[in-house]
C-alpha positions in Angstrom: -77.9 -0.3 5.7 -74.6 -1.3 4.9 -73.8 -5.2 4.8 -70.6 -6.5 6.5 -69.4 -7.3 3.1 -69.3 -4.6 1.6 -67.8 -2.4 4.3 -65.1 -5.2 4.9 -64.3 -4.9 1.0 -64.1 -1.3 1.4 -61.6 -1.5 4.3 -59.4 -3.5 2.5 -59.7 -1.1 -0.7 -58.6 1.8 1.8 -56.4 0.4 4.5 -58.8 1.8 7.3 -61.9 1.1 9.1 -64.9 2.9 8.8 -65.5 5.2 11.8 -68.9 6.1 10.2 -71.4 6.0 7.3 -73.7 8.2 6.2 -76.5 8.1 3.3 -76.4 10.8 1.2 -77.9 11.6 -2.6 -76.4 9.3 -5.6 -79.0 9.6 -8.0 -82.1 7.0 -8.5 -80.3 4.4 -9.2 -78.2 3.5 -6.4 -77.8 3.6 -2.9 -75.3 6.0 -2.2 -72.9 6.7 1.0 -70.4 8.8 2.1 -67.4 7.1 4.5 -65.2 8.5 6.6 -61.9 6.8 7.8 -58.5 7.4 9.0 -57.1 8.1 5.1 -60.3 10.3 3.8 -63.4 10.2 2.7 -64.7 8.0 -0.1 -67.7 7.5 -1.8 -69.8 4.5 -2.0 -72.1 3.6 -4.7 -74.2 -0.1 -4.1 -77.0 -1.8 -5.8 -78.0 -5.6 -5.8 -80.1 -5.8 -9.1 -79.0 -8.2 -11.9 -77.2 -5.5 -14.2 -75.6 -3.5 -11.5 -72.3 -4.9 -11.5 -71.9 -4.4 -15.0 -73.1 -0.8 -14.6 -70.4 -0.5 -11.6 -67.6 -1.6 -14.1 -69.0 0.7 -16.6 -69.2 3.7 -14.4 -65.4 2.4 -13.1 -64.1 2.5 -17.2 -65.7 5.7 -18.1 -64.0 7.3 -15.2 -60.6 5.8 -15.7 -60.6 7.1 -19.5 -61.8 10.6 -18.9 -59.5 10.7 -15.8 -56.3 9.8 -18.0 -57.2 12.2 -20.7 -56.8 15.2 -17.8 -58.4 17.9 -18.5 -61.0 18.1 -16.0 -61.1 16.7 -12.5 -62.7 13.0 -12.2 -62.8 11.1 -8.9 -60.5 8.4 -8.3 -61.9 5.1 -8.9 -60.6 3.1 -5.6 -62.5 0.0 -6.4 -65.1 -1.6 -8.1 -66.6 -5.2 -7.6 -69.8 -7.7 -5.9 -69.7 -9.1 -3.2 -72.6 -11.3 -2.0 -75.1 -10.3 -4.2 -73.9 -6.9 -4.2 -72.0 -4.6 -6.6 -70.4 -1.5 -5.5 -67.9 1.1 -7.0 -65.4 2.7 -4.2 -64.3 6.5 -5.4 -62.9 9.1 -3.4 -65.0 11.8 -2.3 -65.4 15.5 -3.7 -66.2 17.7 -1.2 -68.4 20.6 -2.9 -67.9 24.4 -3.0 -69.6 26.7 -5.0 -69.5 27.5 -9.0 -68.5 31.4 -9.9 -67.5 32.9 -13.2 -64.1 31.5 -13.3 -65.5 27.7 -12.9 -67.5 28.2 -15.7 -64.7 29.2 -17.8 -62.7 26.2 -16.3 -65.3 23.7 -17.1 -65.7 24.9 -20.8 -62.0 25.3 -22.1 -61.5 22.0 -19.9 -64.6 20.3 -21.9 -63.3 21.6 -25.0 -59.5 20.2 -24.3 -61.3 17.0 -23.3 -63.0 16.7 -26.7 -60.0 17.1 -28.8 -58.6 13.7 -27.1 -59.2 11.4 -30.3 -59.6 8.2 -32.1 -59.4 6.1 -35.2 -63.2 5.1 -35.1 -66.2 6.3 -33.4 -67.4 4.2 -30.6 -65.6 2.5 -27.8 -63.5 -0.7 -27.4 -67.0 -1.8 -25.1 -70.0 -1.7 -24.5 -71.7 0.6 -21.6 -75.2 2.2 -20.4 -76.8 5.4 -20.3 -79.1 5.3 -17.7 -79.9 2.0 -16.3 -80.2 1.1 -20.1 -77.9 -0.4 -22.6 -75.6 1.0 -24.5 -74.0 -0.1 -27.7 -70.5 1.2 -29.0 -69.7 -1.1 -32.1 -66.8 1.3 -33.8 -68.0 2.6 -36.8 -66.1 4.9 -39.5 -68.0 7.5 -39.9 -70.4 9.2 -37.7 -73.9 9.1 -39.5 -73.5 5.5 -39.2 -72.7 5.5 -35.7 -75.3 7.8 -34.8 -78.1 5.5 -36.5 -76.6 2.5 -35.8 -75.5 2.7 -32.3 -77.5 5.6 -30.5 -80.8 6.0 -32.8 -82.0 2.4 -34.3 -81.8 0.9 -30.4 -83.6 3.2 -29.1 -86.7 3.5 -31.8 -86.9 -0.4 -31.7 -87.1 -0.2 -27.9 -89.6 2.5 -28.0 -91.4 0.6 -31.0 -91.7 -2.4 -28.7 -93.1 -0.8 -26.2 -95.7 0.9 -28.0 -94.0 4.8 -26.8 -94.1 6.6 -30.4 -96.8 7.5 -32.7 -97.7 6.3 -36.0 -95.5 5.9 -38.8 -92.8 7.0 -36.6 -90.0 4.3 -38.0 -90.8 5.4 -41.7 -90.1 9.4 -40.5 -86.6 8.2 -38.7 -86.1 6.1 -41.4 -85.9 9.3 -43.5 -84.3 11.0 -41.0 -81.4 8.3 -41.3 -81.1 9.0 -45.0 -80.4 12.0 -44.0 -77.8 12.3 -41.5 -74.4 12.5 -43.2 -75.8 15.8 -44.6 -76.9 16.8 -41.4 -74.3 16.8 -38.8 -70.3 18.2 -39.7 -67.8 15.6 -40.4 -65.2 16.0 -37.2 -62.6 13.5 -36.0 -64.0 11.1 -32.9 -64.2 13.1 -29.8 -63.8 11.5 -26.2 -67.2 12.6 -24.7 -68.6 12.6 -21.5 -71.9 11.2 -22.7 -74.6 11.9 -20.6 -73.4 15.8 -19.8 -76.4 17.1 -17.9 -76.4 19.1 -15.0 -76.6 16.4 -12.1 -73.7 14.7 -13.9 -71.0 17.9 -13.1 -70.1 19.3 -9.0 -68.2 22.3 -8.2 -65.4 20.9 -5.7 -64.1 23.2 -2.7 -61.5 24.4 -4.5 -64.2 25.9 -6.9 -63.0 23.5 -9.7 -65.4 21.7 -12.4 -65.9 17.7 -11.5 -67.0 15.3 -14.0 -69.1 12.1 -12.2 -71.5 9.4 -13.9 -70.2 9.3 -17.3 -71.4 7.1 -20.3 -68.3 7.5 -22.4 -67.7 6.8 -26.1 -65.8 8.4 -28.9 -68.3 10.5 -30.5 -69.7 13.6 -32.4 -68.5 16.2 -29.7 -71.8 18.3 -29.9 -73.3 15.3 -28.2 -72.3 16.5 -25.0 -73.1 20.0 -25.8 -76.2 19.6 -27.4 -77.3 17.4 -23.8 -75.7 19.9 -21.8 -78.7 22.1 -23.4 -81.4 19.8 -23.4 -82.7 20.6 -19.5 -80.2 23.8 -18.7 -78.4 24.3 -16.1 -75.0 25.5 -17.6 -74.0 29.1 -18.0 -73.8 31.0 -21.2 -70.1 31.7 -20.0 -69.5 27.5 -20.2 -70.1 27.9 -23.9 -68.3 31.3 -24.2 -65.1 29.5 -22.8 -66.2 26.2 -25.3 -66.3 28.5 -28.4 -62.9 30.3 -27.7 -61.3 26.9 -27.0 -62.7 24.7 -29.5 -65.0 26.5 -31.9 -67.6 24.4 -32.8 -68.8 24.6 -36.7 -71.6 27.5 -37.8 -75.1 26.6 -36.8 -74.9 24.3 -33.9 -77.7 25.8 -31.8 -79.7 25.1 -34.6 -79.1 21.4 -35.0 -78.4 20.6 -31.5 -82.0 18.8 -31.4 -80.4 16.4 -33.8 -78.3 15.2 -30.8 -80.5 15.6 -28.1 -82.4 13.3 -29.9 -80.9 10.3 -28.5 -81.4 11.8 -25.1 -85.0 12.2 -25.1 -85.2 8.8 -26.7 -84.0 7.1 -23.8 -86.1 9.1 -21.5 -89.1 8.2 -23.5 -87.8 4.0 -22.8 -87.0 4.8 -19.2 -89.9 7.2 -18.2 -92.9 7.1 -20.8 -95.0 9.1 -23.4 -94.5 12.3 -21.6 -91.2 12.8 -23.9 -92.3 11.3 -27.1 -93.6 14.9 -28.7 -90.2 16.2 -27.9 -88.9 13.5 -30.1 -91.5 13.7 -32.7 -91.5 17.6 -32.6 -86.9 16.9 -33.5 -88.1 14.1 -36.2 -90.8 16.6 -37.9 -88.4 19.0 -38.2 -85.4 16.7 -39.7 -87.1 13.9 -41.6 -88.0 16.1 -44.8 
């Protein structure tokens, strides 16, 4: 149940009482609602755990950023802060329709126009999370370094720690560090989504491609396409549209494991062993 707090802070972010809140789905992270007043519906987001106002402000940036680059539609952040204990992020609500061919299309020439929005350096003027968990975004010149520095070492040390690889795992991604500049195309810093999976995307009514939940950073842009492969979901006419907008260099399908590496690194720290011989299948394959 909503706390007096909150929904007072969301009447003043709005300029309307709440005639009614419902719960509906926002993930397994946060309790989620939908509002209806006077001006709209919005959509609430709340959690009282130590990090989640940090996560709120992160979730707030990421869809600021990818909302000012345009391409794709991105719900308008109302507000974002804590209030008793609590943190919540205020966005306006998408109402949902149905994907057909033409979303597809939209959603990959829109991704691809996204990922040509650029930068000097790979990473992010701050930190963020993927997940519930950390992420770092120290800018970095080059993408190898980034990659290992930023995405993979974090990840294997938490993993290490916690006892989730196998042996002689860190000598195999120590190799597998050597050989990243080799591995992965040299391309300009890409804005990317981050975390581009198929609970992370809605069709709105108007049958348009949303973007929710990002983890944003300046990246390698087949992060967000190798992810957007990793548990399906997408249709082979997203990458069609991708392709013709923004061809990607010869023999992505074949390294895409390279990226969703990360991915199923952080599943392995957030939900166990049951991931780890994906990763060490990827790590086998690339740490000659």
């Amino acid at each position: 149940m909503l706390s007096d707090a909150i929904l007072q802070a969301c009447i003043q972010a709005t300029g309307s009482p709440v005639e009614r809140s419902q719960p509906v789905s926002g993930g397994s992270i946060n309790a989620a609602y939908r509002l209806e007043t006077s001006k709209g519906h919005f959509f609430l987001k709340v959690n009282d755990a130590p990090q989640a106002g940090a996560m709120m402000a992160a979730d707030a940036y990421g869809l600021q950023l990818l909302r000012q680059a345009g391409p794709l539609s991105i719900p308008e952040v109302i507000r974002q802060g804590t209030v008793d204990g609590q943190s919540y992020l205020l966005l306006a609500f998408i109402e949902e329709g149905k994907a057909t061919a033409a979303f597809w299309q939209a959603f990959g020439e829109g991704l691809a126009r996204l990922h040509q929005h650029t930068a000097d350096t790979f990473g992010l003027d701050r930190d963020n999370f993927i997940g519930s968990l950390p992420q770092r975004n120290q800018r970095h010149a080059n993408w190898a370094d980034f990659y290992r520095e930023e995405r993979l070492r974090p990840q294997v040390r938490m993993a290490t720690q916690q006892n989730l690889l196998w042996p002689g795992a860190e000598a195999q991604f120590s190799r597998l560090y050597e050989r990243l500049p080799d591995l992965c195309p040299q391309e300009p810093p890409a804005l990317t989504h981050g975390d581009l999976w198929s609970g992370n995307f809605l069709t709105a009514a108007d049958g348009s491609p949303v973007l929710i939940d990002p983890a944003v950073s300046y990246a390698h842009r087949e992060m967000d396409l190798g992810m957007s492969l990793l548990f399906g979901g997408f249709s082979p006419a997203f990458y069609e549209a991708y392709e013709q907008a923004y061809p990607t260099a010869p023999g992505f399908r074949e390294r895409a494991g390279l990226y969703q590496l990360y991915y199923l690194l952080v599943h392995v720290n957030l939900f166990g062993r049951s991931y780890t011989g994906s990763v060490q299948e990827i790590v086998n394959r690339w740490a000659r």
